[in-house]
N, CA, C and O of each residue as an XYZ file, in Angstrom:
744
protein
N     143.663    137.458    119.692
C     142.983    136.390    120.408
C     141.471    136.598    120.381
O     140.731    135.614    120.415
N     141.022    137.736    120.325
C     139.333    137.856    119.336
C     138.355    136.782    118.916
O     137.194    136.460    119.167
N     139.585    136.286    117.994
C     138.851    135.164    116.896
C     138.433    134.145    117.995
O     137.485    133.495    117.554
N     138.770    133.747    119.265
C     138.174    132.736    119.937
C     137.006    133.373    120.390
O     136.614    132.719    121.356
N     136.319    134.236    120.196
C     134.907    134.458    121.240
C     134.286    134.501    120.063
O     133.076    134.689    120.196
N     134.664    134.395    118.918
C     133.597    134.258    117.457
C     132.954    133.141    117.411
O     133.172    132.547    118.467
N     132.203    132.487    116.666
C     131.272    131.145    116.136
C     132.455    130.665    115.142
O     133.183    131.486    114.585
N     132.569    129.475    114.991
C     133.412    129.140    113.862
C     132.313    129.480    112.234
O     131.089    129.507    112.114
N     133.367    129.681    111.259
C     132.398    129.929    110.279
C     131.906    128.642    109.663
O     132.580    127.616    109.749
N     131.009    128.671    109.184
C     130.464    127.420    108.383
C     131.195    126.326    107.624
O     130.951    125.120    107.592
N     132.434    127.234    106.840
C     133.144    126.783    106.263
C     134.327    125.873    107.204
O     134.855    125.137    106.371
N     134.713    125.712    108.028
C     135.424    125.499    109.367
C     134.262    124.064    109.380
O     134.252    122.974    108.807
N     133.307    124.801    110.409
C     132.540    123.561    111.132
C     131.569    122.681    109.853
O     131.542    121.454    109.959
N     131.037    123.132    109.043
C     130.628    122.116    108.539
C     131.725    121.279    107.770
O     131.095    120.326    107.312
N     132.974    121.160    107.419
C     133.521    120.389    106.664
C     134.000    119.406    108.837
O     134.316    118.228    109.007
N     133.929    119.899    109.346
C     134.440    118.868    110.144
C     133.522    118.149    110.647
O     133.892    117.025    110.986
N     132.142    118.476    110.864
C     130.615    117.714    110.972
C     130.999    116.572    109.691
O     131.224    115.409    110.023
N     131.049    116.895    108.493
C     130.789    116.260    107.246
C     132.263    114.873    107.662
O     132.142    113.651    107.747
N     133.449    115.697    107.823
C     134.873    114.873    108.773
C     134.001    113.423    109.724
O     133.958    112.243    109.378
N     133.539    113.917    110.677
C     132.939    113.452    111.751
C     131.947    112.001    111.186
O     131.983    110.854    111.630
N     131.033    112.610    109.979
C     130.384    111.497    109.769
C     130.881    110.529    108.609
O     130.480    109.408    108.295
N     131.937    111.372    108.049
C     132.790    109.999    106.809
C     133.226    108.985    108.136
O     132.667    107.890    108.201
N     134.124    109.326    109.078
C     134.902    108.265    109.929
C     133.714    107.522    110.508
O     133.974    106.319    110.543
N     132.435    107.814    111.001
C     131.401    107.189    111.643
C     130.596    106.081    110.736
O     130.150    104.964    110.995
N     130.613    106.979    109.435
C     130.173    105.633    108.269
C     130.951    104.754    107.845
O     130.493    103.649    107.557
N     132.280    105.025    107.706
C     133.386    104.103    107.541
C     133.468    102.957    108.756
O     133.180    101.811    108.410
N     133.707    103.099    109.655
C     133.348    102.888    111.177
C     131.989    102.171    111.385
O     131.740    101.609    112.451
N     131.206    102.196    110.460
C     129.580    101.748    110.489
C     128.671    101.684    111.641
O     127.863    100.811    111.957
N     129.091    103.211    112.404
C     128.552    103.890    113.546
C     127.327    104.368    112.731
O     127.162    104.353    111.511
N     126.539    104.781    113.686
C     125.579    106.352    114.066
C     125.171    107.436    114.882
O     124.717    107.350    116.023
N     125.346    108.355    114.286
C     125.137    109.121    115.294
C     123.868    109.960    115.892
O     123.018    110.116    115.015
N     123.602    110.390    116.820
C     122.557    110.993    117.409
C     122.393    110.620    119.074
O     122.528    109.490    119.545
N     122.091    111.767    119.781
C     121.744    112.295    121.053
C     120.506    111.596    121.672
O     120.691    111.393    122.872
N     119.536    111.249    121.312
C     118.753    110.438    121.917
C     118.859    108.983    122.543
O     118.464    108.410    123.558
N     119.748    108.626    121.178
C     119.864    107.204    121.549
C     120.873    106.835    122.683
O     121.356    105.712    122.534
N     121.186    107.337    123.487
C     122.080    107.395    124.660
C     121.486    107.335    125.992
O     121.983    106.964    127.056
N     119.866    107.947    125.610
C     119.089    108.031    127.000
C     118.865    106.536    127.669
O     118.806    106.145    128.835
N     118.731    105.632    125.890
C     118.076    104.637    125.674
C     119.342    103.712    126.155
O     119.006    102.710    126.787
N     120.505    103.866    125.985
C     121.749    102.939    126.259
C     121.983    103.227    127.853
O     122.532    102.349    128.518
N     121.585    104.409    128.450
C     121.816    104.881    129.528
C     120.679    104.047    130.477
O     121.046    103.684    131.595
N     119.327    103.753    130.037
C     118.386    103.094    130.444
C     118.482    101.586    130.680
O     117.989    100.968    131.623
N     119.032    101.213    129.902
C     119.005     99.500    129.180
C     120.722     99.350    130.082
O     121.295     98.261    130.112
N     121.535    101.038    130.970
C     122.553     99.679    131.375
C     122.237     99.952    132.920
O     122.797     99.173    133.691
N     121.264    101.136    133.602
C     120.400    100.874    134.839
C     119.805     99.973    134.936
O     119.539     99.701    136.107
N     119.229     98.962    133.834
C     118.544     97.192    134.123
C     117.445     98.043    133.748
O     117.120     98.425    134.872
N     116.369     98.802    132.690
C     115.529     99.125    132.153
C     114.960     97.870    131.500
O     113.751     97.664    131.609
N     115.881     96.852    130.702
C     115.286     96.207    130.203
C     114.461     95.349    130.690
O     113.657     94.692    130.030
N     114.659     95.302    132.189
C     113.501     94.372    132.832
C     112.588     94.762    132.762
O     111.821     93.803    132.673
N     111.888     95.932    132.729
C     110.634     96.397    132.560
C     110.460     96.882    130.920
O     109.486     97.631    130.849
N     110.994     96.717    129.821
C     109.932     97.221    128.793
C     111.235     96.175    127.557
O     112.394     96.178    127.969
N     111.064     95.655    126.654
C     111.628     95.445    125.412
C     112.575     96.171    125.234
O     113.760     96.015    125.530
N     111.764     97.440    124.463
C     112.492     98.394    123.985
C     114.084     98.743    124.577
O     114.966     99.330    123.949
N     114.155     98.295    125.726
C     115.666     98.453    125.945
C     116.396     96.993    126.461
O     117.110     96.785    127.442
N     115.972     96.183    125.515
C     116.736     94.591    126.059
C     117.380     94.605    124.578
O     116.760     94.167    123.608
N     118.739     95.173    124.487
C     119.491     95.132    123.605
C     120.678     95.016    124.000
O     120.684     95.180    125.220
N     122.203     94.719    123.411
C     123.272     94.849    124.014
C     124.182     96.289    124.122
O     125.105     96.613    123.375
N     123.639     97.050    125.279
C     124.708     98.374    124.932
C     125.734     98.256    125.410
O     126.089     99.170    126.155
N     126.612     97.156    125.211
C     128.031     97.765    125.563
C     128.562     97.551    124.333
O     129.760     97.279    124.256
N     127.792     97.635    123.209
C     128.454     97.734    122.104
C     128.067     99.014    121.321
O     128.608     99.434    120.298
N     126.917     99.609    122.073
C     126.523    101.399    122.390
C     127.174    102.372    123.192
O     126.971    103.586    123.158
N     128.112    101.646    124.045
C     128.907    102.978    125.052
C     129.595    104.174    124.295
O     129.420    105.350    124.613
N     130.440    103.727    123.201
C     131.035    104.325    122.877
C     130.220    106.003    121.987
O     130.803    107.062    121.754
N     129.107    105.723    121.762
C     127.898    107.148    121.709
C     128.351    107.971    123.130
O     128.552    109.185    123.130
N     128.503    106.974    124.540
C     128.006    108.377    125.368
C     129.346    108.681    125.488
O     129.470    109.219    126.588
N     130.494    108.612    124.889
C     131.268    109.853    124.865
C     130.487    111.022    124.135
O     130.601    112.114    124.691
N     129.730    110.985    123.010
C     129.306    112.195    122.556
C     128.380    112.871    123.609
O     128.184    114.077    123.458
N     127.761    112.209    124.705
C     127.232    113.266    125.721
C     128.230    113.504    126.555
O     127.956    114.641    126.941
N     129.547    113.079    127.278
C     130.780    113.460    127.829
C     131.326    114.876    126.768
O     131.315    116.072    127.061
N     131.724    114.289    125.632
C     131.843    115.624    124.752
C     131.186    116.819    124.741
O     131.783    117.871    124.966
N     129.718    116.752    124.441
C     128.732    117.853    124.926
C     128.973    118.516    125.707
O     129.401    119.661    125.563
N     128.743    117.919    126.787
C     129.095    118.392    128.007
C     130.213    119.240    128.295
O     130.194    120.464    128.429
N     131.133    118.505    128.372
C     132.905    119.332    127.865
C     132.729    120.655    127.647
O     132.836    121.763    128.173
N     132.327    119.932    126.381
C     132.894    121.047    124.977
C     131.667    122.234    125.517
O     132.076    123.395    125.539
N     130.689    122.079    125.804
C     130.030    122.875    126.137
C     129.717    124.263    127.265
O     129.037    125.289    127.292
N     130.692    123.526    128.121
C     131.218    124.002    129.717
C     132.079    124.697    129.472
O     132.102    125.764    130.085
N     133.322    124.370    128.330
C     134.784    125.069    127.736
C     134.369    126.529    127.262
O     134.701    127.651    127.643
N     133.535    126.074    126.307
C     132.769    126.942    125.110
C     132.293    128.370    125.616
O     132.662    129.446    125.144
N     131.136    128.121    126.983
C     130.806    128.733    127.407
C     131.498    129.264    128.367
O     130.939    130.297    128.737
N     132.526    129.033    128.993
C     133.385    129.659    129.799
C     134.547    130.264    129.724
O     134.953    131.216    130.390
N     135.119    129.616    128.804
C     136.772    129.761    128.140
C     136.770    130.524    126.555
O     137.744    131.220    126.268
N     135.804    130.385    125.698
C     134.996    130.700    124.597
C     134.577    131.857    123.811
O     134.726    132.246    122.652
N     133.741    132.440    125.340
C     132.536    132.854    124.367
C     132.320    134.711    125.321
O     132.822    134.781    126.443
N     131.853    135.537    124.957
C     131.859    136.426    125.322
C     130.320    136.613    125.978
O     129.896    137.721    126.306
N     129.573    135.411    126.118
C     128.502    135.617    126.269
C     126.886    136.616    126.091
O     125.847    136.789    126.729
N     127.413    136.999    125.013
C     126.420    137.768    123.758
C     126.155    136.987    122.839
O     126.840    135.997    122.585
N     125.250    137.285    122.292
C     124.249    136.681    120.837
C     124.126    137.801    119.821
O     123.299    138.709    119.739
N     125.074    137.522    119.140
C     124.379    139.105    117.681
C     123.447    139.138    117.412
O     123.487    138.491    116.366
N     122.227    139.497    117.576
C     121.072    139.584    116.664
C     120.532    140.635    116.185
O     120.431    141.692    116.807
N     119.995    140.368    114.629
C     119.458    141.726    114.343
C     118.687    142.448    115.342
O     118.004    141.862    116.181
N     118.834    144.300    115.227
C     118.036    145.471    116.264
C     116.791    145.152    115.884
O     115.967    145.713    116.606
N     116.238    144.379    114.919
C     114.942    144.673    115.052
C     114.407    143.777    115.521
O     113.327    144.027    116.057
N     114.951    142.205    115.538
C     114.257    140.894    116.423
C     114.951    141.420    117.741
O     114.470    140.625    118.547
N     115.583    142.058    118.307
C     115.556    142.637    119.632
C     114.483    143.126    120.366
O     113.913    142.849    121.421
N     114.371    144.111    119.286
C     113.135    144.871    119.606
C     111.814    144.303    119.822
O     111.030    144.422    120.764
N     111.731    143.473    118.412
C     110.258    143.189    118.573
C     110.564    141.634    119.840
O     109.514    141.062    120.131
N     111.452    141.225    120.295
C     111.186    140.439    121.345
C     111.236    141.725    122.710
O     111.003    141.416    123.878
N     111.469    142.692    122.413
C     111.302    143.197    123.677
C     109.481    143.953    124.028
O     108.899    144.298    125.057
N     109.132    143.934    122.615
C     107.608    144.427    122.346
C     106.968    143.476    122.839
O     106.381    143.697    123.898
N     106.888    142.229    122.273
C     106.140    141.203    121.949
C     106.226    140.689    123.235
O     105.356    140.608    124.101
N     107.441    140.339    123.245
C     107.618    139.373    124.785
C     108.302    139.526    126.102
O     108.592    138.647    126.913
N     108.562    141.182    126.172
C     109.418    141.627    127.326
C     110.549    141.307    127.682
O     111.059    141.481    128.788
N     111.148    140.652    126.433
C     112.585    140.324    126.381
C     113.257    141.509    126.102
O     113.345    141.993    124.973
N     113.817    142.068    127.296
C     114.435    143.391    127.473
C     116.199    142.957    126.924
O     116.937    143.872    126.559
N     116.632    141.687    126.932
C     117.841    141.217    127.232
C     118.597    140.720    126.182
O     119.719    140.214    126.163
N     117.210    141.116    124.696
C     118.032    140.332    123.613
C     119.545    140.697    122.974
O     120.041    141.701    123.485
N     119.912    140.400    122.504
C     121.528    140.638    122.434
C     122.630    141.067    123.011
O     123.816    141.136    122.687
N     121.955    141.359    123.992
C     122.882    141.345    125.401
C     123.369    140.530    126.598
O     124.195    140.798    127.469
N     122.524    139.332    126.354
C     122.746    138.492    127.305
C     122.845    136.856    126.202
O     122.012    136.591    125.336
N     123.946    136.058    126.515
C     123.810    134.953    125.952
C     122.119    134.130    126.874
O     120.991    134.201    126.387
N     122.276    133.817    127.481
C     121.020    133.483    128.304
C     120.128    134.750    128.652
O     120.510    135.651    129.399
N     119.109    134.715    128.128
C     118.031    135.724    128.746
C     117.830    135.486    129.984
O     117.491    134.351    130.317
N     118.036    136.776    131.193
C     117.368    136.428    132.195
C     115.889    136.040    132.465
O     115.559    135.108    133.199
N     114.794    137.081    131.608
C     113.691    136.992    131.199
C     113.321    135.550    131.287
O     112.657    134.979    132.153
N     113.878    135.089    130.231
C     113.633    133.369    130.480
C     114.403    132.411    131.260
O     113.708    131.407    131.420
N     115.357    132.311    131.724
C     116.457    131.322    131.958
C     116.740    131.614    133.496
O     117.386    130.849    134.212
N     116.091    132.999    133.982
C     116.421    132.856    135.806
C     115.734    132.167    136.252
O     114.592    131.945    135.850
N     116.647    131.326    137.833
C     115.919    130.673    138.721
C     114.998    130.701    139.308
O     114.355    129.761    139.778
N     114.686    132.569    139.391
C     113.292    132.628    139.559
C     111.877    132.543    138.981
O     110.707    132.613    139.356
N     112.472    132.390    138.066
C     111.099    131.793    136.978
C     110.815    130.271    137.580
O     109.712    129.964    138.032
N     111.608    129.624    137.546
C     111.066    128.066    138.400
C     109.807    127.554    139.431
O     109.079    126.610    139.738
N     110.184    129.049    139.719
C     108.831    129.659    141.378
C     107.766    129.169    140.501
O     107.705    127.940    140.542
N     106.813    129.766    139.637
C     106.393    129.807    138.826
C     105.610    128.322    138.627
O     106.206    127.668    137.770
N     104.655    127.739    139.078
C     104.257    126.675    138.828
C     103.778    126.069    137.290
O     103.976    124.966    136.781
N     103.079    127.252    136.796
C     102.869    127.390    135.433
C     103.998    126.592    134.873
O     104.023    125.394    134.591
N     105.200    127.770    134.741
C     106.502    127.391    133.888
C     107.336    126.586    134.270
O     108.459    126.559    133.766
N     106.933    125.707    135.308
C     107.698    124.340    135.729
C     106.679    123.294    135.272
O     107.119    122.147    135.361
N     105.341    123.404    134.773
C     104.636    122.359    134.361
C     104.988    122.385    132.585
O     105.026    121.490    131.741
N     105.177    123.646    132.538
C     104.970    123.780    130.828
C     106.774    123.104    130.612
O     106.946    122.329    129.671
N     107.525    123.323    131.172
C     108.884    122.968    131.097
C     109.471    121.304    131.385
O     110.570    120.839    131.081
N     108.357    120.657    132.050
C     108.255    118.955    132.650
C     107.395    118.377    131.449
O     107.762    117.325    130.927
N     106.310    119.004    131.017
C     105.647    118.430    129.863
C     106.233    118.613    128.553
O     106.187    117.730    127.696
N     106.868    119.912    128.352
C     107.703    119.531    127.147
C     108.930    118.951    127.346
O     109.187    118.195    126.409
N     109.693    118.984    128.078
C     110.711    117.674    128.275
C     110.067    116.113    127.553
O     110.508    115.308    126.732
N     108.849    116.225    128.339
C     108.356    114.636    128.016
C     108.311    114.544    126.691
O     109.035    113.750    126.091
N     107.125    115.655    125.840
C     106.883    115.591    125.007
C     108.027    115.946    123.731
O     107.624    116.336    122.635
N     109.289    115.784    123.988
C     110.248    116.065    123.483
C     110.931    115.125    123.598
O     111.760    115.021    122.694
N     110.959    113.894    124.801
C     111.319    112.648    124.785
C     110.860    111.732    123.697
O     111.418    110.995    122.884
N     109.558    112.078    124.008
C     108.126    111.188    123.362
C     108.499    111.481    121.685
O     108.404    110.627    120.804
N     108.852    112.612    121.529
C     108.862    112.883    120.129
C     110.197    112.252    119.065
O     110.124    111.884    117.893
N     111.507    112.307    120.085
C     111.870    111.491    119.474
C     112.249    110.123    119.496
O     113.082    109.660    118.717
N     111.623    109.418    120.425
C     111.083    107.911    120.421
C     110.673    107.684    119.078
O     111.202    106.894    118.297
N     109.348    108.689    118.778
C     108.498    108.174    118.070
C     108.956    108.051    116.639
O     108.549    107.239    115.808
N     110.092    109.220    116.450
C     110.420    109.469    115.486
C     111.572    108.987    115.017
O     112.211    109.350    114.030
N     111.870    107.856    116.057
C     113.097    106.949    115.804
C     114.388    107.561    115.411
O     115.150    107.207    114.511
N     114.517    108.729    116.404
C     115.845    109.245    116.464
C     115.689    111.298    116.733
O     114.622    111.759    116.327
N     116.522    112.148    117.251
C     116.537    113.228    117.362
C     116.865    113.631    116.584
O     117.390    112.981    115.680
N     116.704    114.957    116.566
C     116.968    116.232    115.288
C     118.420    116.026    114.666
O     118.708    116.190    113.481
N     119.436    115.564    115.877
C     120.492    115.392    115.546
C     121.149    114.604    115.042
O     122.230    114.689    114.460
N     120.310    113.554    115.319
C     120.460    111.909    114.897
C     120.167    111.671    112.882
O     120.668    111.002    111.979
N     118.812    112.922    113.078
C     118.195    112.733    111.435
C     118.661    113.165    110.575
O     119.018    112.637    109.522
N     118.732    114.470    111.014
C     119.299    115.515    110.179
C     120.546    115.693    109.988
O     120.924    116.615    109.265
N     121.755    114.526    110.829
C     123.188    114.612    110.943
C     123.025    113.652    110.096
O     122.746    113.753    108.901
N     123.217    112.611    110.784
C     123.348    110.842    110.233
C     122.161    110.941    109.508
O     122.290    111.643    108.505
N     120.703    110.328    109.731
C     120.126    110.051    108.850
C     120.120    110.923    107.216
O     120.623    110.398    106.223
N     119.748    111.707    107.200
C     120.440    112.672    105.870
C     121.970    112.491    105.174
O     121.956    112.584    103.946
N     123.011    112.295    105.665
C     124.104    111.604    105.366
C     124.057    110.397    104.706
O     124.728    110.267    103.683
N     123.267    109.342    105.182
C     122.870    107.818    105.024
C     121.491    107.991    104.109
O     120.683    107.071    103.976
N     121.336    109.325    103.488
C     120.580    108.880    102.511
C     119.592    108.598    102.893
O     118.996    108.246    101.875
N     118.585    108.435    104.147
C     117.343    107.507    104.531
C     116.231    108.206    104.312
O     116.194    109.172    105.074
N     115.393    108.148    103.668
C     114.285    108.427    103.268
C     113.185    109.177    104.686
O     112.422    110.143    104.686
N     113.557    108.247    105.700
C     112.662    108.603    106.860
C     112.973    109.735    107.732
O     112.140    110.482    108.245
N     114.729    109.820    107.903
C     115.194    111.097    108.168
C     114.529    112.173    107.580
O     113.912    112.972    108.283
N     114.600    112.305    106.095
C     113.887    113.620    105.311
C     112.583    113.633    105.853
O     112.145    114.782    105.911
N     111.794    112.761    106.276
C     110.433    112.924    106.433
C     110.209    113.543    107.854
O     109.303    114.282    108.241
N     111.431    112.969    108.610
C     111.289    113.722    110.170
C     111.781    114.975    110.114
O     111.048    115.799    110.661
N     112.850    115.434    109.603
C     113.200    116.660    109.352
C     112.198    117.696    108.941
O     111.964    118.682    109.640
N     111.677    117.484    107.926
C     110.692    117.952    107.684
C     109.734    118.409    108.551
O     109.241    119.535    108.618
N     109.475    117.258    109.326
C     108.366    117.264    110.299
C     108.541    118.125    111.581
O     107.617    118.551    112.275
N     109.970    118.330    111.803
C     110.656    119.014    112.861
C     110.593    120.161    112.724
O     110.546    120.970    113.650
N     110.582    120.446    111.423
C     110.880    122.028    111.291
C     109.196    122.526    110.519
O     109.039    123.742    110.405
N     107.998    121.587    110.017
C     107.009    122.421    110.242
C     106.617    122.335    111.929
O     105.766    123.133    112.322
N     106.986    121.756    112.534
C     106.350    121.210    114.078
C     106.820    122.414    114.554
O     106.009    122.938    115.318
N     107.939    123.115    114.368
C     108.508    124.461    115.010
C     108.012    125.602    114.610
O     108.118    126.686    115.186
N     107.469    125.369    113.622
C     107.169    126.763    112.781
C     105.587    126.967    113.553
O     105.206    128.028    114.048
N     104.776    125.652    113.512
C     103.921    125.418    114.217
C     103.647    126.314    115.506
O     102.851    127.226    115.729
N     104.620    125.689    116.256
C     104.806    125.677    117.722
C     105.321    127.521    117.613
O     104.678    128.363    118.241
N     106.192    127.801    116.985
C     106.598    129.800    117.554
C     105.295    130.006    116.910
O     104.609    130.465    117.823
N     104.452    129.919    115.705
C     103.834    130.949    115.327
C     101.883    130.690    115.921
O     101.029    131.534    116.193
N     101.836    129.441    115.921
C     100.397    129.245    116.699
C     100.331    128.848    118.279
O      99.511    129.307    119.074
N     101.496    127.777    118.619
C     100.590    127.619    120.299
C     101.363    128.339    120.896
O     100.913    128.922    121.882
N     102.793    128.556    120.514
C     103.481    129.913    121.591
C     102.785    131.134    121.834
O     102.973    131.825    122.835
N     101.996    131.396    120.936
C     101.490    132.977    121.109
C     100.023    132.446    122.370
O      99.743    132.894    123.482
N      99.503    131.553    121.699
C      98.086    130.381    122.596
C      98.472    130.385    124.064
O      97.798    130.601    125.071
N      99.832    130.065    123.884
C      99.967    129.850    125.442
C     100.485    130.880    126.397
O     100.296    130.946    127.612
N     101.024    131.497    125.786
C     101.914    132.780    126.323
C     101.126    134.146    125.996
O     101.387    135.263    126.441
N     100.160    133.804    125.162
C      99.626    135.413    124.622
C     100.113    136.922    125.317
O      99.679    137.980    124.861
């Protein structure tokens, strides 16, 4: 019984991701995590105040099972699942315990370091944590869909603009750990 506190291997989960989006294109769905905030908005009566959500979502509900799923599957995962460790190489241990006083790497699925309630105290790291929320909203507004949305579905569907956000996602990260994380956190 082992094999349940493992990661599925690639070979496993990506043919059922790849599963997931034949039936969704057949189906002439899409998928992605953002667009749910937006169906979630537009069925609180959002659309009275902005366009952007005067569309018909009850022909969008069927997305927020994938945040019901999340959720789920996520609660299961982590409870029923998972042994709550992270393998990581001894030496990104280390150097997060050099660098950033992450005493907790591979020992803790959640770092306390980062992830306790008492960090919240912390006015700093409740502003830096409310502004990137936003700016993580904002980002994929702008970008007409989330990481998951682009890089799942859009890349699947072939779309030209997906590759360009993808792209953009992953220099924006490389960005973000190697210049303003150190800027802000030095």
């Amino acid at each position: 019984m082992n094999w349940i506190y493992e990661p599925w291997p690639w070979y496993v989960a990506g043919p059922l991701i790849a599963l997931t989006m034949f039936i969704l294109l057949f189906l002439g769905k899409q998928f992605g995590m953002s667009s749910n905030l937006r169906t979630m908005c537009s069925m609180g009566g959002a659309g009275k105040a902005a366009d952007f959500f005067k569309f018909d979502w009850k022909k969008e509900r069927w997305n927020l099972m994938v945040v019901v799923g999340a959720v789920i599957g996520g609660f299961l995962a982590s409870n029923y699942m998972s042994n709550n460790t992270v393998a990581i190489n001894p030496k990104v241990a280390q150097q997060l315990s050099q660098d950033y006083g992450i005493d907790s790497g591979g020992k803790a699925y959640l770092p306390p370091e980062l992830f306790a309630k008492e960090n919240l105290d912390d006015p700093f790291v409740l502003a830096i944590l409310i502004f990137g929320g936003f700016m993580v909203g904002f980002g994929a507004r702008y970008a007409g869909g989330c990481t998951s949305g682009h890089a799942i579905s859009g890349l699947s569907n072939l779309q030209l603009p997906s590759l360009i956000a993808v792209i953009g996602f992953f220099i924006g990260g490389l960005i973000m750990v190697h210049l303003i994380y150190p800027l802000i956190f030095g």
